[in-house]
C-alpha positions as CSV (number, residue, x, y, z in Angstrom):
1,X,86.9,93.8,80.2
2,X,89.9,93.6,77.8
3,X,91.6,90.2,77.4
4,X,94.6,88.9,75.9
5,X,95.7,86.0,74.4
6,X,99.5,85.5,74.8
7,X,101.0,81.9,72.5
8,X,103.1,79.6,74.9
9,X,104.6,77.1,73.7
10,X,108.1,74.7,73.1
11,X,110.0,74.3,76.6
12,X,108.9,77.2,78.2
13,X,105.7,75.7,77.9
14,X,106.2,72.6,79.0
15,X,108.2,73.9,82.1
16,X,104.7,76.1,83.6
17,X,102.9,73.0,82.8
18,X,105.2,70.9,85.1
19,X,105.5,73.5,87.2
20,X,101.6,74.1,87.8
21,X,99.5,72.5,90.8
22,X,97.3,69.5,88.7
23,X,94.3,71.0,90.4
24,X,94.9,74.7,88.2
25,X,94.4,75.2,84.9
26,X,97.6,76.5,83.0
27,X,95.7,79.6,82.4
28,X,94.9,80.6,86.2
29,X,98.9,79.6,87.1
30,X,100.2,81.9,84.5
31,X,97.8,84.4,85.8
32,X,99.2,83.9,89.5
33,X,102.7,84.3,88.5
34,X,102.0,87.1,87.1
35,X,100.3,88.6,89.7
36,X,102.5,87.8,92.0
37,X,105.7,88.9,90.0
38,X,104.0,92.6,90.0
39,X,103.3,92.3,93.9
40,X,107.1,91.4,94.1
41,X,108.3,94.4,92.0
42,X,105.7,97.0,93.8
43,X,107.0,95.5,96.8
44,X,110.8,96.3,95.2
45,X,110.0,99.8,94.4
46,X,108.5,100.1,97.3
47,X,111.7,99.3,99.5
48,X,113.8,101.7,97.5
49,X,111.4,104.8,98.4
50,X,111.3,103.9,101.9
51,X,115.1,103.7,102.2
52,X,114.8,107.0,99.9
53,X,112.9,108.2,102.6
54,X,115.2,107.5,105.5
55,X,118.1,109.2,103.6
56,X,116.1,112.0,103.5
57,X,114.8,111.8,107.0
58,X,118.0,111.5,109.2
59,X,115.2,111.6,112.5
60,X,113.7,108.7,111.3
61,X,116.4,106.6,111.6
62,X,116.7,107.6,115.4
63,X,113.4,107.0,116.0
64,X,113.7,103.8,114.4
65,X,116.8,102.7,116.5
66,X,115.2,104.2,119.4
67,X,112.1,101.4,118.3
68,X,114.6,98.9,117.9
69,X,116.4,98.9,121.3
70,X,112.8,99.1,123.3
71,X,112.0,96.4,125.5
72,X,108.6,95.3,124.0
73,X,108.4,92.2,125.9
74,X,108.4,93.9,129.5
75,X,105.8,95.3,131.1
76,X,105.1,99.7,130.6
77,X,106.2,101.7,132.6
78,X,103.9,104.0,134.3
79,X,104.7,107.5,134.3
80,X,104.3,109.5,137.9
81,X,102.5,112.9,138.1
């Protein structure tokens, strides 16, 4: 596995160490952040494609309005044959 070692130091530093839970080494925090920064920006990208995809997709948006206005809290209706 590759590794990296990244230097830290001055007030940025001492700002993640303040910043850290005392039960998690500085190490594993940075490694969270970080993780969780790339989930945030996936999750960015992610929003932009799907309102891509609705531009694109003019029925979508009906459907999703349709979706919207629906009584989910009542009970289905049954269809008669």
């Amino acid at each position: 596995m590759k590794a990296t070692t990244i230097k830290i130091e001055g007030k940025l530093l001492s700002e993640l160490e303040a910043a850290k839970p005392e039960s998690v080494s500085l190490s594993a925090h940075v490694r969270e952040v970080l993780k969780k920064d790339l989930i945030r920006r996936r999750l960015a990208q992610a929003s932009v494609s799907y309102e891509e995809f609705l531009e694109a997709n003019p029925e979508e948006q009906v459907l999703l309005r349709e979706w919207d206005e629906a009584d989910l809290a009542g009970s289905p209706k049954r269809k008669r044959r």
